[in-house]
C-alpha positions as a printed NumPy array, in Angstrom:
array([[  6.445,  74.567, 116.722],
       [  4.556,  71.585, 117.852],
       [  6.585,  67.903, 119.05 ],
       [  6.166,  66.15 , 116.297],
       [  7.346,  69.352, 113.695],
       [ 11.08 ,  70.366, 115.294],
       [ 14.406,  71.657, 113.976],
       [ 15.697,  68.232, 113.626],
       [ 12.563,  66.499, 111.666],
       [ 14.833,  65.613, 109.019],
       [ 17.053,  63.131, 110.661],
       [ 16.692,  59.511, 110.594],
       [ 16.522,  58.326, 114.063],
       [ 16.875,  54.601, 113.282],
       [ 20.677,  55.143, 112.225],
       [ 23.123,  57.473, 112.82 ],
       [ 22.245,  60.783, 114.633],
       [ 24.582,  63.952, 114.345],
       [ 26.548,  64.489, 116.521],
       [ 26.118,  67.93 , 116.732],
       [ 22.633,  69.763, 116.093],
       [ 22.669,  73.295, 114.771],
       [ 21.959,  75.95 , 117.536],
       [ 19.957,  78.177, 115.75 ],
       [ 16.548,  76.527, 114.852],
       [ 16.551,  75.388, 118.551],
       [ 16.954,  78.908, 119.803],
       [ 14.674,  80.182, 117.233],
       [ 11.912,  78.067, 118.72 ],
       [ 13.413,  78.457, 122.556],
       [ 12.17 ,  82.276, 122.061],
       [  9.189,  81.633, 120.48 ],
       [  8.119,  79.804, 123.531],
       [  9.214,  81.825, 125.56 ],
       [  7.132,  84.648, 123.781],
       [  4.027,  82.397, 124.043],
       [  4.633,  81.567, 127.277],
       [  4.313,  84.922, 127.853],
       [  1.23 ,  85.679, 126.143],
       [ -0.38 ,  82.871, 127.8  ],
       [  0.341,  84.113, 131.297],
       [  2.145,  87.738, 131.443],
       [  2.908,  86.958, 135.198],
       [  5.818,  84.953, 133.827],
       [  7.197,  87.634, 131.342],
       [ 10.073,  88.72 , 134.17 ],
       [ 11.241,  85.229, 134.378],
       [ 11.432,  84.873, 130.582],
       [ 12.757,  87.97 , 130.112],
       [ 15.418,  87.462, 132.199],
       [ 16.283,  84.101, 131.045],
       [ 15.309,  84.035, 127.567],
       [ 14.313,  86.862, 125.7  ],
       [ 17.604,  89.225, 126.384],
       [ 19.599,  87.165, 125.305],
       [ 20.659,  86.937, 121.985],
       [ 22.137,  82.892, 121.588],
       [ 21.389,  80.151, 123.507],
       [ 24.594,  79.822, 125.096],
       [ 23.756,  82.89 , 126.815],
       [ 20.759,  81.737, 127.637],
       [ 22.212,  78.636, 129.147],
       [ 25.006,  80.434, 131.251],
       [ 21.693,  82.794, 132.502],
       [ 19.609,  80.009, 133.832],
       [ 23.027,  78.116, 135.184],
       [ 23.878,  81.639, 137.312],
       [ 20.481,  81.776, 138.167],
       [ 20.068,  78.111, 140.106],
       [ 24.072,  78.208, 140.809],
       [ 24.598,  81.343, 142.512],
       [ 25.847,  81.6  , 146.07 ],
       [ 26.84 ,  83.191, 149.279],
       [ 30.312,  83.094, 147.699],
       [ 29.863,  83.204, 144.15 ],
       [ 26.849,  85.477, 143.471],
       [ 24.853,  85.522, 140.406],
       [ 26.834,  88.11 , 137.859],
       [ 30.299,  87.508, 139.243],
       [ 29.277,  83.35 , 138.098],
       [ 28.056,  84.544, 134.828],
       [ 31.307,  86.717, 134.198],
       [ 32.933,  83.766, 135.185],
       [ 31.269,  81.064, 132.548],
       [ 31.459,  83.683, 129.541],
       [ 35.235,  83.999, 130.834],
       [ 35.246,  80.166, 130.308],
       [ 33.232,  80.171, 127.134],
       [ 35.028,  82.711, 125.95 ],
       [ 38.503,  80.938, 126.247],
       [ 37.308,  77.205, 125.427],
       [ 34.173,  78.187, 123.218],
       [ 34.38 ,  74.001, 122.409],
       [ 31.841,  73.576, 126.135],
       [ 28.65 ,  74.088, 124.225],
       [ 29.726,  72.464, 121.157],
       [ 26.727,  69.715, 121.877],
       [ 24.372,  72.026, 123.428],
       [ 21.67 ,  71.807, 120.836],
       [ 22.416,  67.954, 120.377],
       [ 21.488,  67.478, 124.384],
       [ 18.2  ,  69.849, 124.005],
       [ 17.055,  68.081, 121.238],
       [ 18.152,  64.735, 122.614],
       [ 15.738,  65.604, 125.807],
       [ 12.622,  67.08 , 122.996],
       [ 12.777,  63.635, 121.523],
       [ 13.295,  61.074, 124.241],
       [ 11.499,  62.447, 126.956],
       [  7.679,  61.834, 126.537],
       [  6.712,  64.678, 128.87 ],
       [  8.93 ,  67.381, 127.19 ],
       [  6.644,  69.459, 124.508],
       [  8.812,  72.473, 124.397],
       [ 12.342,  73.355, 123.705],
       [ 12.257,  75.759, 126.601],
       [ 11.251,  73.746, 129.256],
       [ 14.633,  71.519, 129.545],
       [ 16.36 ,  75.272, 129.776],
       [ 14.687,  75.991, 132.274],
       [ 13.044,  73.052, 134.387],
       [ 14.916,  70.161, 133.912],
       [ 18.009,  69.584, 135.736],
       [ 19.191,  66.904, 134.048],
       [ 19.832,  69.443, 131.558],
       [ 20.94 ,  72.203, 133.677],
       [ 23.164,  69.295, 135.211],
       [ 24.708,  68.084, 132.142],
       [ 25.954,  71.825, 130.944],
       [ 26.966,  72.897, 134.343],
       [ 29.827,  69.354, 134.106],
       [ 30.587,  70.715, 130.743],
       [ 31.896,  74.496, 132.415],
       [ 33.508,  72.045, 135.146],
       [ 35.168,  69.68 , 132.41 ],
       [ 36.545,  73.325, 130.467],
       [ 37.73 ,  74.51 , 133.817],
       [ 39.122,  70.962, 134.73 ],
       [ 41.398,  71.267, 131.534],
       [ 42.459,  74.483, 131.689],
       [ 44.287,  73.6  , 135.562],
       [ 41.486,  75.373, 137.37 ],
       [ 40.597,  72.094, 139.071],
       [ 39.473,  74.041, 142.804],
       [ 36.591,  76.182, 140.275],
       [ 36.259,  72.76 , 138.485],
       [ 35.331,  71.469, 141.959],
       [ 33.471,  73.876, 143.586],
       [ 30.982,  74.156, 140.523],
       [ 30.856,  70.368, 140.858],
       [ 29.68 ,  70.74 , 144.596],
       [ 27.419,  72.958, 143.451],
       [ 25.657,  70.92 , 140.764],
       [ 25.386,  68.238, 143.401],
       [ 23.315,  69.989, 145.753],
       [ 21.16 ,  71.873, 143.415],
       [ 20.806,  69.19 , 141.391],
       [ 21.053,  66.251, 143.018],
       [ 23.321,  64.902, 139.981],
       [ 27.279,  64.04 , 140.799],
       [ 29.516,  64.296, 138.101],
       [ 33.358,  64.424, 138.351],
       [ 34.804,  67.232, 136.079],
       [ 37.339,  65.311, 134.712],
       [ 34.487,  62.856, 133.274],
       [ 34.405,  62.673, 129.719],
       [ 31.239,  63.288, 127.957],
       [ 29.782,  63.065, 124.204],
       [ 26.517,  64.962, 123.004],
       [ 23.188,  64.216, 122.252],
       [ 23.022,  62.605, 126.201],
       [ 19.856,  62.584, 128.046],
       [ 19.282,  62.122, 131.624],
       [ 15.894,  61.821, 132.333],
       [ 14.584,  62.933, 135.679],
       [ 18.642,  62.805, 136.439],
       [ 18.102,  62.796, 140.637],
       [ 21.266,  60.849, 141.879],
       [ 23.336,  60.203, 139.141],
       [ 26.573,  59.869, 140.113],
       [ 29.593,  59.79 , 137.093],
       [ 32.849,  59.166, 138.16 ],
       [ 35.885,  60.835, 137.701],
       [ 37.559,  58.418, 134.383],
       [ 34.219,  57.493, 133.022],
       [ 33.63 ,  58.526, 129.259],
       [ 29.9  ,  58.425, 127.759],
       [ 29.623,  58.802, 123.914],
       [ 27.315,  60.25 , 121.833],
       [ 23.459,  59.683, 122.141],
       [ 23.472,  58.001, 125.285],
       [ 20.372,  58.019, 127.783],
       [ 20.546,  57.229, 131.277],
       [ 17.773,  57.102, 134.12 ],
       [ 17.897,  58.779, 137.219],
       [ 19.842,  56.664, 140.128],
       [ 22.586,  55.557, 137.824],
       [ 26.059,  55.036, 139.371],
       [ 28.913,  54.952, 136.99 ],
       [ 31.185,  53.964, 139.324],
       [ 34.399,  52.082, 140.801],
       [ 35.075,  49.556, 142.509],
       [ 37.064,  50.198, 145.284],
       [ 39.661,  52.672, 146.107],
       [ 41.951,  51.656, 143.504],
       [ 43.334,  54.718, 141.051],
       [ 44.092,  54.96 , 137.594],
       [ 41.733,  54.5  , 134.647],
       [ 38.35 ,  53.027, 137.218],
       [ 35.367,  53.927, 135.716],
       [ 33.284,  52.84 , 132.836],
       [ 33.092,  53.576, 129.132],
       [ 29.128,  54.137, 127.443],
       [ 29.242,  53.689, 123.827],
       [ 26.63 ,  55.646, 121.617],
       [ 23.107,  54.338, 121.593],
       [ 23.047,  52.865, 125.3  ],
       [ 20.518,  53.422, 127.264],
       [ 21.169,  52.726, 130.846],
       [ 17.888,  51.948, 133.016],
       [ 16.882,  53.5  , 136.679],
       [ 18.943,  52.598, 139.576],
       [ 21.361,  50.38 , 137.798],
       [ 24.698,  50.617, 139.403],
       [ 28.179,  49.943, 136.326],
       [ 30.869,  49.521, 138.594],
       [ 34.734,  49.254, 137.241],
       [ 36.839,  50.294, 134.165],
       [ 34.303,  48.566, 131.792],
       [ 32.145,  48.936, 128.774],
       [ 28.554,  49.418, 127.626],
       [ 29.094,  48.194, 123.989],
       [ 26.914,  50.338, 121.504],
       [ 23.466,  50.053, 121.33 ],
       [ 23.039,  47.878, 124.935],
       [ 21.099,  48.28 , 127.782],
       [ 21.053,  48.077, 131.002],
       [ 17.925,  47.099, 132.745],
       [ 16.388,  49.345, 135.905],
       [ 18.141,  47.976, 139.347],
       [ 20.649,  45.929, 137.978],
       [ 24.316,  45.819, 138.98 ],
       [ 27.132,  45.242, 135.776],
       [ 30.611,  44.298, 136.829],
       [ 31.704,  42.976, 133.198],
       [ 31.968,  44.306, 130.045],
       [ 28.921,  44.526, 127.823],
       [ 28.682,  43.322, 123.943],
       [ 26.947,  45.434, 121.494],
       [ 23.706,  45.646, 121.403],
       [ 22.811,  43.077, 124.317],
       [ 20.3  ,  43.651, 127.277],
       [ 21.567,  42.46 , 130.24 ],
       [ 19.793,  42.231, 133.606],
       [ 19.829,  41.187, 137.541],
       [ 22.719,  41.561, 140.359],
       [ 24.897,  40.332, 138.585],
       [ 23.807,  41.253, 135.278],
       [ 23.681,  38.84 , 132.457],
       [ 22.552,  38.854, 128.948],
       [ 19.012,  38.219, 128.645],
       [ 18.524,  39.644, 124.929],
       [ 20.401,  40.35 , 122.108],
       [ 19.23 ,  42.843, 119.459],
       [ 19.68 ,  42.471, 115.714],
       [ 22.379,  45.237, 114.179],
       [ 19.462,  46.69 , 111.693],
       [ 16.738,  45.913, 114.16 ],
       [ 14.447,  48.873, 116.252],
       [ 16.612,  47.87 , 119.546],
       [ 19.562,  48.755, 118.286],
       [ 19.862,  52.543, 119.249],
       [ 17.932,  51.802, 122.835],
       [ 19.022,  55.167, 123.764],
       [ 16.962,  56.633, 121.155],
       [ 13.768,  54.635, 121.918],
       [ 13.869,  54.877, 125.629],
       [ 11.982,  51.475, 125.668],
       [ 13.485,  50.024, 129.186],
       [ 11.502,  46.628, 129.217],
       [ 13.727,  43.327, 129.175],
       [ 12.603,  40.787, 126.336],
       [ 11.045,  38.124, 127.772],
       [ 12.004,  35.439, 125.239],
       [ 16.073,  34.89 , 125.132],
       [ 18.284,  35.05 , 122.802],
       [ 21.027,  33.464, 124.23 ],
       [ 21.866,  30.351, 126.144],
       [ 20.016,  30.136, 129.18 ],
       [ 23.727,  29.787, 131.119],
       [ 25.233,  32.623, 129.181],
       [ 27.061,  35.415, 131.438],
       [ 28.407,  38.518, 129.982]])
């Protein structure tokens, strides 16, 4: 199964994108790369036995690869995975986007050209599922395993997200070193977001702190969303830049402080951003040239 001939073909990228993508064509074509994989180079067959070709979903397969990069001097790597299918088991809702977020990272990500290799190389993948075992955990009042799987992400990762965190499907995080997602943030479906992205607060005020992505953002590298605010859908947030208001729909905004530089047209091919990973900032405005956000 070649990039441009996947499970999802069929779906019309310029408007709305499920939500949720069925599992089993993307495990079907998980194993047959794996299998090739193999062929190619039978020095890797352990690995993908291990991680892939046991198994018989790719849940499994997920929870496999997680133990494998998670494991520790206190939680070693079968008393983790015991542990996950406990969760799984009990809130069976954690991978309900897992096929949505591999196929989100097989069509945004340029450098991606099989539906193993986010399984198994790309930690903003990895990343993303382990926050959805903390979020399950979270909810179900285990917040100290909630935590500790958090603290593990983070240093294996290099990707911060608090359990409690709220997140859609279909979200890619490319590269994904130093994202940081705070604890009342939500991100909706089909969102994209760069590595170096703070979703953050403000201060050390509590309550509701952190911002809201609507689906189709795309937030660029090293921008830094600080405050109970919102990415309206479709915007973006150029590389670097540092938001402290609320965002319309479908505007670009740039700079510390950002402001609108662009806005995109409802029907137009900007207005899903997150879909066409295009980060540049118009150079011709669309707004008045003293327009804030």
């Amino acid at each position: 199964m070649n990039k441009h001939s996947h499970p999802n073909e069929a779906a019309d990228l310029s408007s709305d994108v499920p939500l949720v993508t069925p599992q089993d064509p993307i495990w079907r074509a998980v194993r047959d790369d794996a299998l090739a994989a193999v062929d190619r180079d039978p020095a890797t067959a352990p690995m993908f036995d291990a991680l892939v070709l046991r198994h018989t979903s790719l849940e499994d397969a997920v929870i496999a690869v997680l133990c494998s990069r998670l494991a520790d001097a206190f939680w070693a790597d079968q008393a983790l995975c015991k542990l996950l299918h406990q969760a799984l088991q009990k809130d069976p809702d954690i991978f309900q986007h897992l096929a949505a977020d591999m196929q989100a990272v097989y069509d945004r990500d340029p450098a991606c050209y099989r539906y193993v290799e986010p399984l198994l190389y790309f930690k903003g993948f990895q990343a993303l599922q382990t926050q959805r075992f903390s979020y399950a955990l979270w909810k179900d009042g285990r917040k100290d395993m909630a935590l500790y799987l958090q603290s593990r992400m983070s240093a294996v990762f290099q990707v911060d997200i608090n359990p409690a965190s709220q997140l859609g499907g279909g979200i890619f995080f490319d590269h994904a070193t130093g994202i940081v997602i705070g604890e009342t943030a939500v991100i909706d479906d089909n969102v994209s977001i760069m590595q170096n992205v703070t979703l953050g607060g403000t201060g050390k005020e509590g309550g509701d702190r952190h911002p809201k992505v609507q689906c189709g953002v795309l937030v660029g590298s090293g921008a830094k969303v600080l405050g109970n605010i919102t990415l309206g859908q479709g915007s973006r947030v150029a590389a670097s830049s540092v938001v402290l208001d609320s965002v319309p729909p479908l505007a670009t905004v740039a700079g510390i402080p950002a402001k609108i530089v662009s806005m995109a047209k409802p029907k137009g091919p900007d207005c899903m951003p997150s879909l066409s990973m295009d980060q540049t900032v118009p150079h011709e405005r669309h707004v008045d040239s003293g327009s804030g956000i």
